[in-house]
Each structure stands twice: as C-alpha cells, then as structure tokens.
C-alpha positions as CSV (number, residue, x, y, z in Angstrom):
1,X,-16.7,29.8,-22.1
2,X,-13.8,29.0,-24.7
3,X,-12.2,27.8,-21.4
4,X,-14.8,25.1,-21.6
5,X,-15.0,24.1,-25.2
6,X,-11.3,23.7,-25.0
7,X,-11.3,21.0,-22.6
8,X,-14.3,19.3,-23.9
9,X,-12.2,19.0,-27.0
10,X,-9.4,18.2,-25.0
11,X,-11.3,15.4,-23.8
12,X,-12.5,14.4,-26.7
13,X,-9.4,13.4,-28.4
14,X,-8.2,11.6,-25.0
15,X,-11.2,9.7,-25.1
16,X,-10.5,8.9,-28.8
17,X,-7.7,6.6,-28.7
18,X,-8.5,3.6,-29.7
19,X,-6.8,1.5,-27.5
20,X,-8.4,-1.8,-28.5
21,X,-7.7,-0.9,-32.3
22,X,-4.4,-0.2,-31.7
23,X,-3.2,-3.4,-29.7
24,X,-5.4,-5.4,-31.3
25,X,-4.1,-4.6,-34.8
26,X,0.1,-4.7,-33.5
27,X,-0.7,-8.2,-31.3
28,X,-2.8,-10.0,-34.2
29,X,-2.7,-7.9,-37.2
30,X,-6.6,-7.5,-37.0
31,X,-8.9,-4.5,-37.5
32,X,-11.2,-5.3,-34.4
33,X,-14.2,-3.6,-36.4
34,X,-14.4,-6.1,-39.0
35,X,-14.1,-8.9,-36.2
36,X,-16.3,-10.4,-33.3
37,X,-19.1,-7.8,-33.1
38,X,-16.8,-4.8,-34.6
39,X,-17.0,-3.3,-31.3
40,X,-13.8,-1.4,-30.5
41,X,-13.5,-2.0,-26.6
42,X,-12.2,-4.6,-24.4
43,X,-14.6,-7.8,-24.5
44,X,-14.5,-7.6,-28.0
45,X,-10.4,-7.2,-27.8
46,X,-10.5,-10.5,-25.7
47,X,-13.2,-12.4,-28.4
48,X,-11.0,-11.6,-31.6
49,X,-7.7,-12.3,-29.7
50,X,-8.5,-14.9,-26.9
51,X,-5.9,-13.1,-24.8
52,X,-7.7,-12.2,-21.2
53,X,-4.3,-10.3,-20.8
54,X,-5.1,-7.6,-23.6
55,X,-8.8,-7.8,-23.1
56,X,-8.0,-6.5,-19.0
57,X,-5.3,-3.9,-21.0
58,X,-7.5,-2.4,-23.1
59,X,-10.0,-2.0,-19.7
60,X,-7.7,-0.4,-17.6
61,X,-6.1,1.9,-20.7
62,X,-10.0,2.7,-21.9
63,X,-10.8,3.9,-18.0
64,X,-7.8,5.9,-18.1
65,X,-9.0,8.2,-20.8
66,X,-11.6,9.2,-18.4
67,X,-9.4,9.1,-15.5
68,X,-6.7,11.6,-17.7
69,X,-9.6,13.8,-19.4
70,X,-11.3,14.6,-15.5
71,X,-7.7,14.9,-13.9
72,X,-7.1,17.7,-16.5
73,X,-10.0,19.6,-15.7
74,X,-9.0,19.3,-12.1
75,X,-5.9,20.6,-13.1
76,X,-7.4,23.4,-15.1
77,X,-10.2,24.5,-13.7
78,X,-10.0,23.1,-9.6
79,X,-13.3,22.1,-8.4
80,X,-15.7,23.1,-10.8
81,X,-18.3,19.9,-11.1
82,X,-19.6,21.2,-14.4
83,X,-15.9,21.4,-15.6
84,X,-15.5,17.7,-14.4
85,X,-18.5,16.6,-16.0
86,X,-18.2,17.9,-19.4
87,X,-14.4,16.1,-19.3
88,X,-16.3,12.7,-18.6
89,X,-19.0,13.2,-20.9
90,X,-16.6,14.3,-23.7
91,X,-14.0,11.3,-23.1
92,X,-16.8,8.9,-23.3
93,X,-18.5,10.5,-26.4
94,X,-14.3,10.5,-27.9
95,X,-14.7,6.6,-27.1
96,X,-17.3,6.0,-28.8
97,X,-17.6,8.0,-31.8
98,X,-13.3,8.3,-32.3
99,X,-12.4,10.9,-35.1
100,X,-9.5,8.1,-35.9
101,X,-11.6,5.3,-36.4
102,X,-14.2,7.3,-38.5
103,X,-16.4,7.4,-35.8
104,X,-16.6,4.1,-34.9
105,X,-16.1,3.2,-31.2
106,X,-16.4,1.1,-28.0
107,X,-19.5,1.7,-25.7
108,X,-18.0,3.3,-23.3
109,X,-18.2,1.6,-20.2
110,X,-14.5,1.9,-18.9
111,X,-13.7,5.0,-20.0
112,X,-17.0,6.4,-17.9
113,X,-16.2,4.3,-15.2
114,X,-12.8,5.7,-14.8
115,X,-13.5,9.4,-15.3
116,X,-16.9,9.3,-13.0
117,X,-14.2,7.1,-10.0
118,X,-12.7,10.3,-9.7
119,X,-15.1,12.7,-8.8
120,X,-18.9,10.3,-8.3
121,X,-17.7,7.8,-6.7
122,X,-21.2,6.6,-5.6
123,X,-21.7,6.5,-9.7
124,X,-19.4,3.7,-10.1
125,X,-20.3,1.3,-6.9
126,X,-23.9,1.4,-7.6
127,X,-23.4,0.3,-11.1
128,X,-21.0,-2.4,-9.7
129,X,-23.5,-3.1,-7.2
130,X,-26.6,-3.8,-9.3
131,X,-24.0,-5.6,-12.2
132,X,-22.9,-8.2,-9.5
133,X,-27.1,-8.9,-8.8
134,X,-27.3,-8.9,-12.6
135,X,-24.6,-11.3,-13.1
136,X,-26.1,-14.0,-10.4
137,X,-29.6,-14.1,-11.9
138,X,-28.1,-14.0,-15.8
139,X,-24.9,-15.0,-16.6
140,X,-25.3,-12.9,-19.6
141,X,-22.2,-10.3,-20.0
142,X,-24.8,-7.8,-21.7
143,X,-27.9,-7.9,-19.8
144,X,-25.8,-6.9,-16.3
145,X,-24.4,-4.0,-18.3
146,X,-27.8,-2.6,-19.7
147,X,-29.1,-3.5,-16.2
148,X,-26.6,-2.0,-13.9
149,X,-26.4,1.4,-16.4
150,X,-30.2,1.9,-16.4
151,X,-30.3,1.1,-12.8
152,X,-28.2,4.1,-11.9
153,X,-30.6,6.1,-13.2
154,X,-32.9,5.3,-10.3
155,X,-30.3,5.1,-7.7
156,X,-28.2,7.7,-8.0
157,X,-30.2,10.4,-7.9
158,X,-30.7,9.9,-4.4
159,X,-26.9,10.6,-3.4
160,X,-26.2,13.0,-6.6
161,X,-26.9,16.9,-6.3
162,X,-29.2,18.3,-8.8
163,X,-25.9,19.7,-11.0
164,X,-25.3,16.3,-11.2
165,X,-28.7,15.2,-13.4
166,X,-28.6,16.1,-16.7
167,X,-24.9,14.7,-17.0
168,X,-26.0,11.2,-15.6
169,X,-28.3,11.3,-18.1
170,X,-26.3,12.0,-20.8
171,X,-23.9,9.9,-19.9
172,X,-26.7,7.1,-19.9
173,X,-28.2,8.1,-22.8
174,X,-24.6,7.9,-24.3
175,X,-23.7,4.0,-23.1
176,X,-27.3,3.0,-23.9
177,X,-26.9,4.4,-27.1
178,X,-23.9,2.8,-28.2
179,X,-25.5,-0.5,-26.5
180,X,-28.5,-0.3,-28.9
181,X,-27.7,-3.5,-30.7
182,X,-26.9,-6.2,-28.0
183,X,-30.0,-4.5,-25.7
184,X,-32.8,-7.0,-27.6
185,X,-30.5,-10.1,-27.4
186,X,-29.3,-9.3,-23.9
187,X,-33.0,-9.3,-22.5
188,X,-33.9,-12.3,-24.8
189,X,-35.1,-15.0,-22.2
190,X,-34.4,-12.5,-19.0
C-alpha cells in the first residue's frame, strides 16, 4: 500500500510543473495567472503570449507529465491498471491544483490525454472523436471540450472494463471541475 501512495505522490509532483508558468514567465516576463483567464495551461499560454509555438510547447510538455507519471508506474509496478490509473489521476490532480503555484493550475486536459494514450487508448480517440463533431457545429474552443469530456462518460464505458469506472469518473469529475467557470459561457447560445 505505501508502494501506492508513493507513486501517487510521485505523480503528483510530475503533474505539478507548471509548464505554462514557467515559459510563460522566461519568454514574456508574465505571471500567466494574473493574465488572460489566469488559467495555467496551454490556450491560455498562446492568449497572453500570441506565440502558437509556446502555446503547442506547453501542450505537448503538459501531456508529458501524464505520459512520464503512467510510464513510471509501468516501470514500477508492470501491468497493474489500478497502479496506472492512480498515476493519471494523480498527474492530472498535480496539474491542476500545483503545490508551486499555490494550488493554482491548468484544467488538465493534456496532461490526461497523455497519461490515459498510454494505457486507454480508446479514452483519448473518443474524446477526439466527439471534439471534432463539437467543433463543426460550434466553433467555440470550450464548448467541444466540456462536450467531448462529458461525452466519454457515455461512450467509454462500453469499451472500458468495470476497474476502469470509478477512475473515468474521477478523472471527469476532475477536468469538469477545473472547467467550472467557462462551462456557462461555453453553452451560452449552443
């Protein structure tokens, strides 16, 4: 069991790296909190910057936290799904409640989608799936996100095992959570 609480704080502090902070602050000498909507992820890193290059950096650097945080409980514990899990849900939780940052994240998006790539695969293309149909009848960068994560809570329990349910919704809960304050603009006019 300690085995356990080890990676999940493991994870944890992986997922807590603020990425967008960090390049944000050394490219433009901003604190990415107090700009745009104060939301420490990627979109937000291309809003206060204007840079699509560091916006797509601080993607692919977010989903690695969650590619890193799963691959270590590979590496630790082989094929255990509820080892795997806990690393994904723990490196998204790290993202969006940092220690660094005071608790004051991202919403977790990228670093989910790279830790659940590895090991639900099916996770990751549905969501993709239902954002792309989001995106043609919207537009709105929001509404396919809220969409496409509530979404997978009706589609993937069809391919997932029954381990698999209460971390999808967790891991949900925890993006709809940190999505809280876009969800009523985002479905304004929808």
């Amino acid at each position: 069991m300690l085995d356990y609480l080890y990676l999940a704080l493991g994870a944890y502090l992986i997922g807590s790296i603020p990425f967008a902070f960090l390049l944000v602050k050394t490219v433009s000498g901003k604190d990415i909190r107090l700009e745009g909507t104060g939301n420490v992820g990627a979109m937000n890193s291309f809003d206060v910057t204007g840079s699509k290059l560091l916006g797509i950096a601080v993607m692919v650097l977010d989903a690695l936290k969650g590619v890193v945080s799963v691959l270590l409980a590979v590496h630790y514990f082989g094929d255990d799904d509820y080892a795997k899990q806990a690393s994904a849900f723990f490196a998204v939780l790290g993202h969006c409640y940092p220690l660094w940052l005071k608790f004051h994240g991202g919403r977790g998006l990228a670093t989910a989608m790279g830790a659940c790539l590895l090991f639900v695969p099916s996770l990751v293309v549905s969501w993709c799936v239902v954002w792309v149909l989001a995106w043609l009848y919207s537009k709105k960068l929001h509404f396919c996100n809220i969409s496409a994560t509530c979404c997978v809570m009706l589609i993937e329990p069809i391919f997932l095992p029954v381990n698999y349910y209460l971390f999808l919704v967790l891991l949900v809960g925890l993006v709809l959570l940190r999505h809280r304050d876009v969800m009523k603009e985002a479905f304004k006019g929808s």
